[in-house]
N, C-alpha and C positions, 0 to 999 in steps of 0.2 A: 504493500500500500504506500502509497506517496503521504507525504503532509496534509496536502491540501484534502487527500480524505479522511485523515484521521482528525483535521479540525475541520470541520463545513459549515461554508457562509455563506445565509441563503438571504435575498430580499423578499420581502412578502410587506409590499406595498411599501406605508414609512417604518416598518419596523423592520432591524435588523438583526437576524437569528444566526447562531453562532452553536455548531457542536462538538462538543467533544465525540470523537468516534474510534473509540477503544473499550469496548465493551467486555472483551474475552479477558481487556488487563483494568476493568473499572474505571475506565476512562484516564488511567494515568497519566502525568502529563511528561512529555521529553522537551530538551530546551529547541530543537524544533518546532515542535509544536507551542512553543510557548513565544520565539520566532515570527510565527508565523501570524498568531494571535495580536502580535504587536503590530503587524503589517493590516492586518485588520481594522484594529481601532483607530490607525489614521485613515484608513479607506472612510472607515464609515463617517470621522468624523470632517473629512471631508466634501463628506453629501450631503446637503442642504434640504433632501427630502427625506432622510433617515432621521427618523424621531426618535426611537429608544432603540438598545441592543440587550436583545436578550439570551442569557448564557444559561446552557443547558445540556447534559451531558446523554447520549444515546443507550437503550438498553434498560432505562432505568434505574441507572445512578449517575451522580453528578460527578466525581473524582476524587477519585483514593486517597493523591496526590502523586508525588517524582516517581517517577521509574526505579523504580529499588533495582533492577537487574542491570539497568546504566549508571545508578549512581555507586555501585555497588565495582562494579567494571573501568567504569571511567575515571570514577573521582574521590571514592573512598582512599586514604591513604597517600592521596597523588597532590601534587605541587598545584593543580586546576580545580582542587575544591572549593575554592570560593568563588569559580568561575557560576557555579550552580546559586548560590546567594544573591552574587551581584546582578547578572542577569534576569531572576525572578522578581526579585523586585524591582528593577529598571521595568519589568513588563508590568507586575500588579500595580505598579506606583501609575505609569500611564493610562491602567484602567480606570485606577479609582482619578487619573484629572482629568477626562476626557470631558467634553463640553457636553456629549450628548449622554444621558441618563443611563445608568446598565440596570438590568434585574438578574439575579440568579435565580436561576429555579431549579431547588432541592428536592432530588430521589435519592434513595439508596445511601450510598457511603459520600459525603465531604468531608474528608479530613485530611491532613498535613495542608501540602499544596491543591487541594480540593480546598481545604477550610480557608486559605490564604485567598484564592481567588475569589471565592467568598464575601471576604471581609472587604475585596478591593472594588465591588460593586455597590451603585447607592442603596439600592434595595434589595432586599432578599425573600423569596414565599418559600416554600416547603411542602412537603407531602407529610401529612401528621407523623409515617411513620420510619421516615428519615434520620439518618445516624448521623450526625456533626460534631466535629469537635475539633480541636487540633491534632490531641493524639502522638507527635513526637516524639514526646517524653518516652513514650510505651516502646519507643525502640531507639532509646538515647538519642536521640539526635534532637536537633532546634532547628526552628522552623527561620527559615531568613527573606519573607518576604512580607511583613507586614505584623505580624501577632504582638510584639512587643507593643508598636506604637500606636496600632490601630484600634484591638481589642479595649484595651483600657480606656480609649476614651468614646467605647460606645454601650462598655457594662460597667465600666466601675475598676478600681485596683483589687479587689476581694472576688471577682465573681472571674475576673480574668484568672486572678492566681490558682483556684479551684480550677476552672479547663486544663489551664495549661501544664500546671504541677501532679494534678492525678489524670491527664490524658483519658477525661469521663468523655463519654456523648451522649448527644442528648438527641429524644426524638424532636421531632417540627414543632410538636405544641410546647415542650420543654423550651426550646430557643428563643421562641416569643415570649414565655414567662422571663426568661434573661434579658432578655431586650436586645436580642443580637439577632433577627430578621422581623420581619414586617408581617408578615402571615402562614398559617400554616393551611391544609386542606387534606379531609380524606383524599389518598391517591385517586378517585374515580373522577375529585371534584377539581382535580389542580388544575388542568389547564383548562379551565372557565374561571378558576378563578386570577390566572393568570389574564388572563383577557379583560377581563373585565379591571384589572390593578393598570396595566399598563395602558388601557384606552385613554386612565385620566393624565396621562402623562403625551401621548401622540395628538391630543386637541389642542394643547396651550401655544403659546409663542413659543419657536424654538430659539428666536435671539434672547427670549426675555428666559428661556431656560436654563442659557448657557451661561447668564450675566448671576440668575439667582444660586444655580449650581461653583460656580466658579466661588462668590462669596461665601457662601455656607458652608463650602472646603476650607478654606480657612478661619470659618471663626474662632478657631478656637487654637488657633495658632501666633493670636497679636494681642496685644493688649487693647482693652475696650477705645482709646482716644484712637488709635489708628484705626479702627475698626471703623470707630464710627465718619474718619475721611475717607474711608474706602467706600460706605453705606453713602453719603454724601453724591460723591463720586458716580458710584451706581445708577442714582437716583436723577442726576443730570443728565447721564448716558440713555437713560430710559427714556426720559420723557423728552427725548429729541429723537427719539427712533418711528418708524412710522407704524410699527407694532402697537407701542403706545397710541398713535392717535387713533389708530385701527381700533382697537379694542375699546379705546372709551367711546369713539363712533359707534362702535357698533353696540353696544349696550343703549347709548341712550337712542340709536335707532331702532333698539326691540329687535336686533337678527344677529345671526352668528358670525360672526367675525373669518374673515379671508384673510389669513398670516403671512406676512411678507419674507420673515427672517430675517427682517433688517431694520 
């Protein structure tokens, strides 16, 4: 099999569907494919009629995480072991700033570098009875693409130390009690209710997505005075864009607003 079928990127209208297609190894990921994945998210975010991308893994689980039979071959023990760290996170770091919106959607097994890409999307739904976690630990190894810095600051110091230190997982409805995805769904119900999570995200403005996405990536990286010239800032950019006038037109003319992206 080449790359490009072990990750498939398909268009289906403005949303952009993305999958893992390693199923016989749960969708493991190779820095190939992780590669490749990167070449992706500037495709998409390239195109001006791709609204959201959503990442989902074939078979019925999302991924494992790395290739243990290449990390194991290639980089265990070898002078190129932190070729797999810096590279995965140079990928998940440009998932989680991409301008256009990700969802992951949760079957089966996410953990290690499954749980990583994970964390490197805005939003996450689940199948109730999906296993997540980071998991690492459970085979000494640390995860180098996101868990340290991401985790904690979307559950807390205490609820990251319990994932990450007893390598637990949790199903879908468990993950939403932690406050680390956005919903969960009996597996018959996911992808309705996928559908119906990401419609409200492919109606809105895509410039005014990229502008409200961009900032909300960092808030919690400056301190409130910069913040708030960055929010300033936003707010001038906004209401000179023709989105803006689009949308307040179209409200006070009682009809649905035509998006320009700009």
């Amino acid at each position: 099999m080449t790359v490009e079928d072990e990750i498939q990127f398909e268009r289906d209208g403005n949303v952009a569907r993305v999958w893992l297609n390693r199923p016989w190894k749960k969708n493991c990921v190779t820095l190939p494919i992780l590669k490749r994945l990167d070449e992706i998210i500037t495709e998409v975010d390239a195109d001006p009629e791709l609204r959201v991308l959503v990442l989902r893994g074939r078979g019925g689980t999302f991924c494992s995480g790395f290739d243990l039979d290449e990390l194991q071959a290639d980089y265990i023990g070898s002078s190129t072991a932190m070729d797999v760290a810096v590279i995965s996170a140079k990928v998940c770091d440009r998932l989680y700033s991409m301008s256009t919106p990700s969802v992951a959607v949760l079957e089966g097994h996410v953990t290690a570098g499954g749980f990583e890409l994970m964390i490197s999307c805005d939003f996450a739904i689940a199948a109730d009875d999906a296993k997540i976690g980071d998991f690492h630990i459970r085979r000494a190894l640390f995860g180098g693409a996101g868990p340290i810095y991401r985790v904690p600051r979307m559950i807390g110091i205490r609820k990251t130390k319990e994932l990450m230190l007893t390598g637990k997982l949790l199903s879908g409805a468990e993950a939403v009690d932690f406050d680390l995805i956005n919903k969960s769904a009996p597996a018959e119900e996911l992808d309705a209710t996928v559908e119906e999570f990401i419609s409200h995200l492919t109606d809105k403005s895509p410039f005014q997505m990229r502008i409200t996405k961009m900032t909300i990536d960092r808030s919690l990286e400056a301190d409130i005075q910069s913040l708030m010239v960055m929010e300033h800032l936003a707010v001038g950019v906004t209401l000179n864009s023709q989105d803006a006038a689009e949308g307040v037109a179209a409200f006070l003319e009682k009809r649905e607003p035509k998006w320009k992206g700009r």
